[in-house]
C-alpha positions in Angstrom: 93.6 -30.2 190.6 90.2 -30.5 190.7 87.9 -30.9 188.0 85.5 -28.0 186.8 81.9 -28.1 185.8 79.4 -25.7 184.7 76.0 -26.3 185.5 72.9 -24.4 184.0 69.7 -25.0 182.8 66.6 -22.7 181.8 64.1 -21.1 184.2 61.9 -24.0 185.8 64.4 -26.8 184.7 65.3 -28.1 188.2 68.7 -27.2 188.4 69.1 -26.3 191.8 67.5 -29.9 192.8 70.1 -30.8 190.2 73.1 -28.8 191.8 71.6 -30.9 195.2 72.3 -34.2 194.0 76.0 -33.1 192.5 76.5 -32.0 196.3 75.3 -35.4 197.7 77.8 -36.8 195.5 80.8 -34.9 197.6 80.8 -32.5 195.2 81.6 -29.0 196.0 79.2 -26.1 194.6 79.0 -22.5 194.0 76.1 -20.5 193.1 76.1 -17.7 191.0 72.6 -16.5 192.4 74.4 -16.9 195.6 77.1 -14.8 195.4 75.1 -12.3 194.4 73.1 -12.4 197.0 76.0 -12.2 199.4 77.4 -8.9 197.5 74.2 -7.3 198.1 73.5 -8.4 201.2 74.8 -5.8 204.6 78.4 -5.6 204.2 78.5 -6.8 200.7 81.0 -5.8 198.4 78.7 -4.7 196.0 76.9 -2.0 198.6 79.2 0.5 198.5 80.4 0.4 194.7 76.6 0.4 193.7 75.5 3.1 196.1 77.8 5.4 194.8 76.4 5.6 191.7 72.8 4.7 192.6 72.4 6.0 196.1 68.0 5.2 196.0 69.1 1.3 195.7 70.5 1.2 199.0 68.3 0.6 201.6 68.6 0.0 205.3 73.0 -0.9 203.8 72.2 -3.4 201.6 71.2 -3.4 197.9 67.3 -3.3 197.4 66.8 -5.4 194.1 63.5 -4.6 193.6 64.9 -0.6 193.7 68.0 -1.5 191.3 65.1 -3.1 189.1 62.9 0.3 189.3 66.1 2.1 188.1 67.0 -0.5 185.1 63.4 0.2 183.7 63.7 4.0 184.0 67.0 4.4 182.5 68.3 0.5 180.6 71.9 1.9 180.5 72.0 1.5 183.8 72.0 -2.5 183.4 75.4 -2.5 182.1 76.6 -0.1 184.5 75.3 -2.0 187.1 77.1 -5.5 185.5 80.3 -3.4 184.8 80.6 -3.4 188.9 78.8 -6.3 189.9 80.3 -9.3 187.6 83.9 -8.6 188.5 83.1 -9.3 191.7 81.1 -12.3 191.7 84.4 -13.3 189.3 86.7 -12.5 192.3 84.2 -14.4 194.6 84.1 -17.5 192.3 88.2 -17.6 192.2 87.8 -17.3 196.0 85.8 -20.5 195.9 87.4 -22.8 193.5 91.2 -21.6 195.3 89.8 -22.8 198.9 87.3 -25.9 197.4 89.2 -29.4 198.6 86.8 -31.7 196.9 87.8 -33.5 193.2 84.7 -32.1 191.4 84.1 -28.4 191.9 80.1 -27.4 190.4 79.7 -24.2 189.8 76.3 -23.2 189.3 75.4 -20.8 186.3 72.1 -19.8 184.9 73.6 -18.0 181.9 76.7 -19.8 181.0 76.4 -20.3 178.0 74.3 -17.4 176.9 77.2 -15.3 178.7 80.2 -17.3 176.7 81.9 -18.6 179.6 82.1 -22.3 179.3 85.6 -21.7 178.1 86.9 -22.0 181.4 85.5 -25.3 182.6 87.0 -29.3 181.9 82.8 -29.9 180.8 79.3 -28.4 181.3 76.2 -30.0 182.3 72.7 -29.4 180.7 69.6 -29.5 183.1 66.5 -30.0 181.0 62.7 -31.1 181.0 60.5 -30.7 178.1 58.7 -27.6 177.5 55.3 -28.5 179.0 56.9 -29.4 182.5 59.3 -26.7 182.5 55.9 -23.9 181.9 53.6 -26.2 184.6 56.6 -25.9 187.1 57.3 -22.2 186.8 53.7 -21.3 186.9 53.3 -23.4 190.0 55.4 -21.6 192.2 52.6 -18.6 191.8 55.4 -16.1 191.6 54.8 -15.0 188.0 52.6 -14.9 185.2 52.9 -16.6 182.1 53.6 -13.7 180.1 56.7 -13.0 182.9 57.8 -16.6 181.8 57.5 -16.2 178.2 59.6 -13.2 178.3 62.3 -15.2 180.5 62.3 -17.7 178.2 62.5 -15.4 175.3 65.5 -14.0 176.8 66.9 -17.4 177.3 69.2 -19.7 174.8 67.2 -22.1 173.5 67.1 -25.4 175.5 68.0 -27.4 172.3 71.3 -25.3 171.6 71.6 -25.9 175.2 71.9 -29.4 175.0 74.1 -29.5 172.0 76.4 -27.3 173.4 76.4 -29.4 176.9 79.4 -32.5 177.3 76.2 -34.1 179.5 72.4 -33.4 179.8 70.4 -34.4 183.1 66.6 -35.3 182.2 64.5 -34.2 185.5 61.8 -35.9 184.2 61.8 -37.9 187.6 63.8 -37.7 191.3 65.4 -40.8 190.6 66.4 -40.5 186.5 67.8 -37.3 187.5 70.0 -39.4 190.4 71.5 -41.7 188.3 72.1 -39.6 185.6 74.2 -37.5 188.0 75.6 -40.5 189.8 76.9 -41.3 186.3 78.4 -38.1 185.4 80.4 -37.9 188.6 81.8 -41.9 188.1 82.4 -40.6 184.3 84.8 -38.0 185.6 86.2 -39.7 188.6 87.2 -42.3 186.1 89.0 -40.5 183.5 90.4 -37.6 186.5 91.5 -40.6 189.0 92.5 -42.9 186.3 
């Protein structure tokens, strides 16, 4: 059986370079982001479910996310409406992955795992973290938002130190190469104990 890990990490952490270096590893990962992506996309299975109870965030069949957010900020019940149908399928689609996965270490990539309770269900949970100065310099770098967008991201966020308490291993991207090793370590840590 293979062995489960969450990944997550705040906004601007690098925890999809992270998720890269698990995957160079042989590791096998699923992205949240992802899957959602895939529901929404033509012929997702989030299109038609969604649709039908918000017909104006359908556009050319596929979900518009820039309509669904339009709709959230004109009526916020819809959020959970909107969760209600699309969570259980990203579930479903995450089952679908780990069932099929034929690698020892599954990764499975989650920006709000622990804000959302569900590291229950994984044999450990990694940590992606930077300090608060480099996190802010790379968010602000992309030129995608302003800093009062990633303020209220990170306000929204669990804090990175209950983060890292709550984590069974933290990855310092402080550098490429720290942020390597550290994950060359984690995988040997759990081949070790899972292959002893």
């Amino acid at each position: 059986m293979s062995f489960l890990l969450g990944l997550t990490g705040s906004i601007g952490m690098g925890k999809s370079t992270t998720a890269a270096m698990f995957v160079e590893q042989g590791c096998a990962l699923w992205d949240a982001d992802a899957a959602v992506h895939r529901l929404y996309d033509t012929g997702g299975a989030a299109v038609a479910p969604l649709g039908a109870l918000f017909p104006d965030a359908i556009e050319g069949n596929a979900v518009s996310r820039p309509r669904l957010k339009e709709i959230i900020a004109g009526d916020p019940s819809a959020l959970a409406q909107i969760e209600g149908i699309v969570h259980p399928l990203v579930s479903a689609d995450r089952r679908a992955f780990i069932k099929a996965a034929e690698t020892d270490i599954i990764v499975l990539d989650i920006p709000l795992l622990f804000e959302g309770g569900g590291e229950t269900g994984f044999d450990g949970t990694v940590v992606v973290s930077a300090p608060e100065a480099v996190q802010r310099e790379r968010v602000l770098a992309r030129g995608t938002m302003t800093e009062a967008q990633f303020q209220m991201i990170r306000a929204r966020q669990m804090p990175d130190a209950e983060k890292r308490q709550r984590a069974t291993w933290v990855v310092e991207t402080d550098t490429m190469d720290h942020a390597r090793a550290q994950v060359a370590a984690i995988v040997a840590e759990i081949r070790g104990k899972t292959h002893a």
